[in-house]
Residue, then its C-alpha position, 0 to 999 in steps of 0.5 A: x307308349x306314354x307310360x310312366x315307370x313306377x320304381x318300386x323302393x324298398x331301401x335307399x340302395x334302390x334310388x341308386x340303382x335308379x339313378x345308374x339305370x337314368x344314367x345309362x339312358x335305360x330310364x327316363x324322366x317322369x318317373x314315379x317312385x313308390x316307396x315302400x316301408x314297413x317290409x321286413x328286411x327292408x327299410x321300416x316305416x318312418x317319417x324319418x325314413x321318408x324324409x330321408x328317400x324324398x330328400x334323394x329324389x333330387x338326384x334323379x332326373x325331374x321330373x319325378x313324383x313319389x308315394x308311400x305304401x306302408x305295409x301292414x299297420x303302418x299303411x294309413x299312418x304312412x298315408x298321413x306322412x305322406x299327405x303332410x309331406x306333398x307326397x301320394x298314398x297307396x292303400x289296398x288290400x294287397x299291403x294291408x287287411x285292417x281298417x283299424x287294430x282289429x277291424x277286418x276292411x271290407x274291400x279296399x274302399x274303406x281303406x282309400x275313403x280312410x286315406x282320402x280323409x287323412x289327406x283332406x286333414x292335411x290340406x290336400x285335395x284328392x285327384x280325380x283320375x283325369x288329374x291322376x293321368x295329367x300329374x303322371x304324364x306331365x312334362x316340364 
């Protein structure tokens, strides 16, 4: 159907196993891997970390493309490592309620407009949905 599988990574272990699934032929490139840090129990919310997973996104069949959810307190400033590392953000209510240390958001569109100018600071350009759709899909 076109779709592109977003792998879920909560701690190293996870691309392994990722990487045996491609292996075994039961996924395949493009890929989109979601790390996901700040859970506990899991790996926590770093730039060391990050660094870490994205470095082992060269052991997965390309092409692949990667983002951050920082859970809770950690989701905008793991956006903004993200947006200095070439990497896409996830921001929402579903991972985090705050705008700010004791600032409730109001829906999840504060979150994104906070995300989107961490990205701008950082240089990037935010992808409209058609250029969101082509990233995802594309084929070397």
């Amino acid at each position: 159907c076109g779709a592109v599988p977003e792998i879920e990574v909560y701690d190293l272990g996870h691309l392994d196993i990722t990487a045996a699934l491609c292996k075994q032929g039961l996924l395949k490139a493009p890929l989109h891997v979601q790390f996901v840090l700040g859970v506990p129990g899991a790996l926590t919310a770093s730039e060391r970390n990050l660094v870490l997973l994205c470095e082992r996104l060269a052991d997965l069949p390309q092409p692949v493309t990667w983002g951050v959810a920082g859970i809770g307190r950690h989701e905008l400033p793991m956006a903004a490592v993200a947006a200095r590392l070439g990497g896409n953000v996830r921001v929402g209510l579903e991972d985090n309620i705050y705008l700010e240390k004791g600032v409730l958001a109001q829906g999840s569109a504060p979150l994104v407009q906070a995300a989107a100018d961490l990205c701008r600071a950082a240089g990037r350009e935010i992808a409209t949905i058609a250029q969101a759709r082509a990233i995802l899909t594309s084929h070397p």
